[in-house]
C-alpha atoms as one frame of an Amber mdcrd trajectory, in Angstrom:
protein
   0.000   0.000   0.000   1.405   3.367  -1.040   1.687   6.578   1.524  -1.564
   7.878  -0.225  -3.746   4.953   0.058  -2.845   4.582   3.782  -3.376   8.291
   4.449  -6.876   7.552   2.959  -7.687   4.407   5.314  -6.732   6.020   8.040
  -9.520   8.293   7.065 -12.499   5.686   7.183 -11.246   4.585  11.302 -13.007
   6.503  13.953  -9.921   7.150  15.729  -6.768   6.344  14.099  -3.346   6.323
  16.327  -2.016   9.648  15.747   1.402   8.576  15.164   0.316   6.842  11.687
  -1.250   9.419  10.579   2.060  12.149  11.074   3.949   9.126   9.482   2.036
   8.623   6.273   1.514  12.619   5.800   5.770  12.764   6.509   6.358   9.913
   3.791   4.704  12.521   1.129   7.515  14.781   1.702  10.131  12.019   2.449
   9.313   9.196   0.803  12.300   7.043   2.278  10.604   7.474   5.766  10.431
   4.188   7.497   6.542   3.080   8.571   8.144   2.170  11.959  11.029   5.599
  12.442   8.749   7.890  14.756   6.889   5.104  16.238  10.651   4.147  17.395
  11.493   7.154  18.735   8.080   7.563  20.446   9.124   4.040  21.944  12.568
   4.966  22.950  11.155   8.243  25.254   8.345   6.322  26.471  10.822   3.483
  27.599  12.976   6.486  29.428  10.222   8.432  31.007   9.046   4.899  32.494
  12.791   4.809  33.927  12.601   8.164  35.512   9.381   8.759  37.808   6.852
   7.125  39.810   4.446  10.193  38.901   2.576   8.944  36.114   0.104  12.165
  35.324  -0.127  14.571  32.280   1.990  16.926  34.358   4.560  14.916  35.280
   5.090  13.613  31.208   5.064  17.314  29.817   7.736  18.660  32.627   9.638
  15.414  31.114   9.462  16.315  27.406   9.333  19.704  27.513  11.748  20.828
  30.094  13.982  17.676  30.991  14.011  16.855  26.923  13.957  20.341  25.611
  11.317  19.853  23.348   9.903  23.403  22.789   8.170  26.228  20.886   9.472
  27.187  17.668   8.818  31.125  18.196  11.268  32.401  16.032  10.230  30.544
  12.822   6.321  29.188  14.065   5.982  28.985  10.016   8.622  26.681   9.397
   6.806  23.955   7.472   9.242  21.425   9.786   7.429  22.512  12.833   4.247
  20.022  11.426   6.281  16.990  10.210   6.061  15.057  13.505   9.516  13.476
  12.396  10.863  16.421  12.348  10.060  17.638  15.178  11.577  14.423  17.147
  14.324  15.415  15.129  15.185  18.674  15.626  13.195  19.440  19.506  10.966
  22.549  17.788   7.368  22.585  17.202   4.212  24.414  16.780   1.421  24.055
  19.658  -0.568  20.942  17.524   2.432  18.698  17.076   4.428  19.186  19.921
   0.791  18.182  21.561   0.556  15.008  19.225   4.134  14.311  20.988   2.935
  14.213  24.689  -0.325  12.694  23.535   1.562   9.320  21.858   4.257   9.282
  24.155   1.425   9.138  26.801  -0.719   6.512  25.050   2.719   4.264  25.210
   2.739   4.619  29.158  -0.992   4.969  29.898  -0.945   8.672  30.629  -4.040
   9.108  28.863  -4.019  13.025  27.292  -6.694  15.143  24.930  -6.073  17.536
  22.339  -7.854  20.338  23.047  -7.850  22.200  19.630  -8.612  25.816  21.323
  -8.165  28.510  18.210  -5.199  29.433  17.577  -3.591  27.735  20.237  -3.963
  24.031  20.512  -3.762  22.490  24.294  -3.074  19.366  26.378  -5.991  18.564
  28.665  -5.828  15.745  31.314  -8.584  12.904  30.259  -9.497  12.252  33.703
  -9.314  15.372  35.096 -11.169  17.879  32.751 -10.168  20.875  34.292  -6.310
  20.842  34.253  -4.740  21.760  31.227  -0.919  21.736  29.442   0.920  24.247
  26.931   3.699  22.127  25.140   4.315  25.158  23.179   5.348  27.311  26.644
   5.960  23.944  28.691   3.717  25.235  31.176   1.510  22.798  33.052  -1.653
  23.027  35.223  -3.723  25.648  33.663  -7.207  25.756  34.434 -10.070  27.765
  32.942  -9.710  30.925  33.557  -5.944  30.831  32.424  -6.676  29.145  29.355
  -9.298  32.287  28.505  -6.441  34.361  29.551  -4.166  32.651  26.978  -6.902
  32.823  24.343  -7.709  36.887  24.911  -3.497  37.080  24.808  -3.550  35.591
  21.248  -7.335  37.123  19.714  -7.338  40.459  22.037  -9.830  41.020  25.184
 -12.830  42.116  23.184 -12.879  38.444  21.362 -15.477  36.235  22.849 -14.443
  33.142  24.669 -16.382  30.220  24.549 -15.493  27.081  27.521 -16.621  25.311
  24.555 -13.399  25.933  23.133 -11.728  23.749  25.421 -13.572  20.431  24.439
 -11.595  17.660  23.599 -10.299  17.619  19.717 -10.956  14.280  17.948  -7.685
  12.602  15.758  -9.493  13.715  12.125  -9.990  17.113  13.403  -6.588  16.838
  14.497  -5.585  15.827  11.103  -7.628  18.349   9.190  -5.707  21.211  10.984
  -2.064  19.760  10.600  -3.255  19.632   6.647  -4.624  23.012   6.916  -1.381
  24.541   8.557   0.432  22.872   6.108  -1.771  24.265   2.765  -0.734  28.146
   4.365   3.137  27.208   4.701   2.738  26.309   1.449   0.428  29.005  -0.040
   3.167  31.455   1.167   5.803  30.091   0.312   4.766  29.590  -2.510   5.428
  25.403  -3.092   2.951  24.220  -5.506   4.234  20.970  -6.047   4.099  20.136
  -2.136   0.626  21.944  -1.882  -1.278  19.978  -4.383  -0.526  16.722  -2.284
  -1.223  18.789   0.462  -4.905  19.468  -0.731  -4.836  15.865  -1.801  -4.743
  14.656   1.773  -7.143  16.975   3.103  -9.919  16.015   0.141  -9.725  12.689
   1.972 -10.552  13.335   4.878 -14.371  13.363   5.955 -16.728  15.894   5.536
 -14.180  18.043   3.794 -15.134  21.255   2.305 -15.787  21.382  -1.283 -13.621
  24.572  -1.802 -10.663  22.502  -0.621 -11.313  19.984  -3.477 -11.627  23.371
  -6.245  -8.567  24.645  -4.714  -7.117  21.087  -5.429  -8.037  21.427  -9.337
  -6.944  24.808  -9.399  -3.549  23.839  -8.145  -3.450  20.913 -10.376  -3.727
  23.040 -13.372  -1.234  25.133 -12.553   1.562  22.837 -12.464   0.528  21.037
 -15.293  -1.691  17.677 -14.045  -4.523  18.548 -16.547  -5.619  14.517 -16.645
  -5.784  14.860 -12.939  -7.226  18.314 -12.373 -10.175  17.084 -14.992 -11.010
  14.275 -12.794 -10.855  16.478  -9.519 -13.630  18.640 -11.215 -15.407  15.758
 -12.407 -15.795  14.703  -8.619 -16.747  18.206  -8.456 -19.666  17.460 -10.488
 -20.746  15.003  -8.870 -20.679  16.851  -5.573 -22.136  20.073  -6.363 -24.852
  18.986  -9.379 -26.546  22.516  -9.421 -22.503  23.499 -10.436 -21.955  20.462
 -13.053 -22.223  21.955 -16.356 -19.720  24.272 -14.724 -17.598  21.826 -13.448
 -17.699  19.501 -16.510 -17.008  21.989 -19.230 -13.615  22.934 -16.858 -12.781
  19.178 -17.317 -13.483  19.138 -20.704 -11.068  22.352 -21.098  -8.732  20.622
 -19.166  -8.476  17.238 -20.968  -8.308  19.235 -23.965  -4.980  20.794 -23.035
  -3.323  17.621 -22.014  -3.967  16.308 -25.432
């Protein structure tokens, strides 16, 4: 099975293990990338923080990664693509808030210090499963926020006049998790600008379910541009098919398409 196909059934699981899913979205951009390298090195400081404390809680594991291990915030370059490749990140100790929480989260899972993603926006959290009001910032290794500090955090990043919702703390499921590593990704590469890596970008994302249709345009459109006419026909043929008050539409731009591949 090729990286893309087991992106995609990853996609039909209710819950897949997180660390699969950063593996088969790091094989698109390394392609060498072994299907068992960050599962390894997830292994290797699970085995360690086993070996250095009694004090299994969520606390205990992110004062272990991100102060004894030095994994931290990537401040000074937050939009360094590398900052979302989870093997990267092992790598080189910098991260953005979403994967360096995927890190505690999978190292946890390994020693049954059960952690949530708490996608909060903006700012993505660590929350303790069985105690809902304590709450982790990989990004500034702090640990033991409750409410009212994570609304502080929140009014820090949006200003004081933005509402905050407690709703905003609930528990992040793994595709939601997955839709916003994807859609961090499709800005580094907007700006950058890297079509090449965007399109398979967009290609991920139009897996995943319940995706927006403007996604899958943006996919055609991108397709286009570097050439893939074959495959940006079919993308807005699967347009059709999705939007049928849009089909004519959508079919004559695959007919154009197929036309200039010819």
């Amino acid at each position: 099975m090729d990286h893309t196909a087991r992106f995609a059934a990853l996609m039909r699981e209710s819950a897949p293990d997180l660390d699969a899913v950063c593996t088969a979205i790091a094989q698109h951009r390394a392609p060498s990338l072994a299907d068992d390298e960050i599962g390894i090195q997830l292994d290797e400081l699970a085995y360690g923080y086993l070996h250095s404390t009694d004090d299994r809680t969520g606390a205990s594991l992110c004062r272990y990664l991100f102060v004894d291990h030095g994994f931290s915030g990537n401040a000074a370059h937050y939009y360094d693509a590398a900052n979302s490749y989870l093997d990267l990140v092992l790598d080189r100790r910098l991260g953005i808030p979403l994967s360096l929480s995927v890190l505690a989260i999978e190292v946890g899972r390994r020693v049954e210090v059960p952690l949530l993603a708490v996608g909060m926006p903006g700012h993505v959290l660590l929350r303790e499963r069985d105690d809902p009001g304590s709450f982790h910032d990989p990004f500034a290794a702090t640990v033991g926020l409750d409410f009212a500090e994570c609304e502080e955090l929140f009014h820090q990043m949006h200003g004081p006049a933005t509402q905050f919702d407690v709703s905003m703390l609930a528990p992040t499921p793994t595709i939601q998790l997955t839709a916003r590593m994807l859609n961090n990704l499709t800005h580094v590469y907007l700006h950058e600008p890297d079509l090449a890596s965007l399109a398979w970008v967009l290609r991920l994302r139009t897996m995943i379910p319940g995706v927006e249709v403007d996604v899958v345009r943006q996919l055609g459109g991108v397709l286009s541009s570097l050439g893939h006419f074959w495959e940006a026909a079919s993308v807005f043929e699967d347009l059709a098919e999705r939007q049928p008050e849009l089909a004519d539409q959508h079919t004559s731009a695959a007919v154009r398409l197929r036309a200039n591949s010819n």
